[in-house]
N, C-alpha and C positions, 0 to 999 in steps of 0.2 A: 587754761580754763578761764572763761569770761565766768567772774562771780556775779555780776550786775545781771547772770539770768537768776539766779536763785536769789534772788531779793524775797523772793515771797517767802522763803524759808526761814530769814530774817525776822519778818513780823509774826510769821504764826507761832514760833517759839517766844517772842515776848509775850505775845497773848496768851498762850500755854503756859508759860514758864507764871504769870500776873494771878493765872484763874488757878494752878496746883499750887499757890501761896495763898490766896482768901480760902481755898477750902484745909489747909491745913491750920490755918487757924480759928477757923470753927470748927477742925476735929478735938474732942475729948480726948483721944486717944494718945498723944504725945509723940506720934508718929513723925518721920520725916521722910518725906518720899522723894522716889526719885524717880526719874523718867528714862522711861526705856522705847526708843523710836522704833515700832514696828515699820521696816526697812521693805516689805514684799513686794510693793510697786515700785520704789525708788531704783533710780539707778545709782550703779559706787562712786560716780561723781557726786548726787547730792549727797549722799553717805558723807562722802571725806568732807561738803563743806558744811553742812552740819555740823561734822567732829571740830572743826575749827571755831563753831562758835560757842563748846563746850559741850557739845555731846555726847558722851562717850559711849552709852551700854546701844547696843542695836539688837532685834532681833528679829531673826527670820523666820519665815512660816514653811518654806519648803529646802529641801535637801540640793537639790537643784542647781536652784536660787543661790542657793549660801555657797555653794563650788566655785558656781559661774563668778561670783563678784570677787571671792576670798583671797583673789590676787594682787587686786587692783584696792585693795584698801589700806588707807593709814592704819600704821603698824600700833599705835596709839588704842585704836576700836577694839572696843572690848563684845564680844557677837554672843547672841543667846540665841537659842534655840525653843520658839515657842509654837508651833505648829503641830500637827498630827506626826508623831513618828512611827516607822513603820519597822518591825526588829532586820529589815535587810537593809538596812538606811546606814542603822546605828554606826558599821564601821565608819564612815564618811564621816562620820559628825565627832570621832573623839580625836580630844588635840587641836581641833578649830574652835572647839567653843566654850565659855568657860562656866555653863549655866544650862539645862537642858530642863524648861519649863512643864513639860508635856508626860510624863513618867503617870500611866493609868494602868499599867498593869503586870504582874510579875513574869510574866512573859518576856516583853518588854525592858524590866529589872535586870532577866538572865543574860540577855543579849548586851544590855550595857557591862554588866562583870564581865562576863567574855573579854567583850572585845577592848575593856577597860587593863583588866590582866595582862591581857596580850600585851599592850602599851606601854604597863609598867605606869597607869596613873590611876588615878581616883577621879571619878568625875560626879562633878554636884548636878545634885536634879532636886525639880520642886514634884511635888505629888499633884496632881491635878483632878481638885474635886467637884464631881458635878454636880451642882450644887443648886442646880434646877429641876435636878434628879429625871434626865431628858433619855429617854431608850436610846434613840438617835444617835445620840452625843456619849463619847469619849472619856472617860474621867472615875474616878473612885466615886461609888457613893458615901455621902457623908457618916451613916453609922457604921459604914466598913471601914474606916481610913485606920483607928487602932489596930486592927487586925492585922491590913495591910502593910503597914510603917513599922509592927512587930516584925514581920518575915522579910524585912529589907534590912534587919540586922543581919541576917544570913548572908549579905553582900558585900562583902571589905572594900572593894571598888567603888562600891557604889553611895554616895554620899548625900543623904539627904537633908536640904538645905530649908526645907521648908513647903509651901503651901500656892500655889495658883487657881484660880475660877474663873471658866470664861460662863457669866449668866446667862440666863437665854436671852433674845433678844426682849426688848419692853417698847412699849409706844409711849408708857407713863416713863419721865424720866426718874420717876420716886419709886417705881414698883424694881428698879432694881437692890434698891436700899435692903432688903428683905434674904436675897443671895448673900450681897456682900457681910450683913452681921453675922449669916450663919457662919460662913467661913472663918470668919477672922474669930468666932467663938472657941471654932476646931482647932483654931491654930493657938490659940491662948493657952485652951485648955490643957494642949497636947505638948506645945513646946513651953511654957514656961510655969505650968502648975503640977505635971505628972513627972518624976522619975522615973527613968528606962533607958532599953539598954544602950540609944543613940544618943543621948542628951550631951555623952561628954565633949561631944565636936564641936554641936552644932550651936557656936558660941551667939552667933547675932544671926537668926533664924530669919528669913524674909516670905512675905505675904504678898503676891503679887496679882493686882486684879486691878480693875478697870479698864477702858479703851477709851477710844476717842468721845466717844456718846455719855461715857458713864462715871468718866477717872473721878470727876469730882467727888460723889456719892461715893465712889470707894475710898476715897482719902477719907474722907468726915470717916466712913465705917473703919476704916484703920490700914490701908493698906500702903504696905514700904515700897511700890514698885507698879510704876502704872505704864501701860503698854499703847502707846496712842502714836497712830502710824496718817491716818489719813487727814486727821487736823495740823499733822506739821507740813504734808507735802503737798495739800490743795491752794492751786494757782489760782 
């Protein structure tokens, strides 16, 4: 592999890596985030030389996608699953990934136990709330998430790790600010001020939100895990 093509991969991560340190330290929140390269156009070459220059969490948007490359990657990469999933997907996806971002509904939940059972593993997923409260769109509503997170005790396999939002799109880059507080409020409130029947696991609970457009604003608003796919890989 010539590295000297992927030089651009080089600078846009110092400048990612320069711009997720000023806004964590304008965050209140005491947050330390990390970066997770949404990988859905990349090929597993720039994958692996990314991971070489410390990148480790990747994740992917289609089931596909994550089969096709799952071979040809450094054993190192650690893969997430943050795209739409679909409950006939799910077997493909346990045992490859160690994070399944996208969990909207107990449907969804059943088919992870299943196929988790079968495995003989536990597999971690974030709840995904939509938090633009968009019909269109995917995701728990925000005043159902206790409801929902109660009936995921019913799941041994199934391990919930915590919180994801993708906002609706904004043209203001401030009018996202307003998703991201809500969320990280549900996540506050739910994982570190309310006792119940998950709490015993889920010892460092993660908040996963921003993208490329928006990471900064989710960091200031609190979030442990920011998903920015087309500011590392643009040539």
């Amino acid at each position: 592999m010539d590295n000297s093509n992927f030089s651009y991969i080089d600078e846009n991560l110092r400048e990612i890596r320069a711009r997720m340190s000023a806004a964590t330290k304008r965050s209140e929140k005491g947050n330390d985030p990390r970066l997770l390269v949404a990988s859905k156009y990349a090929t597993a070459e720039e994958m692996n030389y990314a991971a070489r220059l410390g990148v480790k969490l990747f994740g992917e948007n289609r089931v596909s996608s994550l089969l096709e490359k799952y071979d040809k990657l450094d054993k190192d990469i650690e893969l997430h699953f943050i795209g739409s999933l679909q409950t006939n997907k799910v077997k493909s996806l346990i045992g490859k990934v160690s994070l399944i971002h996208s969990l909207d509904s107990l449907r969804l939940a059943e088919a992870i136990e299943k196929h988790s059972a079968n495995a003989g593993v536990r597999t971690a997923v974030l709840c995904e709330i939509n938090s633009g409260r968009e019909a269109q769109k995917g995701g728990i509503m925000p005043e159902d998430f206790p409801a929902f997170a109660a009936k995921l005790g019913e799941f041994p396999h199934v391990e919930l790790r915590g919180l994801m939002t993708m906002a609706p799109n904004c043209e203001n880059i401030e009018d996202y600010r307003k998703y991201f507080k809500e969320t990280y409020n549900i996540f506050i409130d739910f994982f570190q001020k309310k006792p119940h029947n998950i709490d015993s696991y889920v010892k460092m609970p993660i908040l996963s939100m921003g993208m490329s457009e928006s990471f900064e604003i989710a960091i200031e608003e609190g979030a442990d895990l920011v998903r920015i796919g087309r500011a590392v890989f643009k040539k």
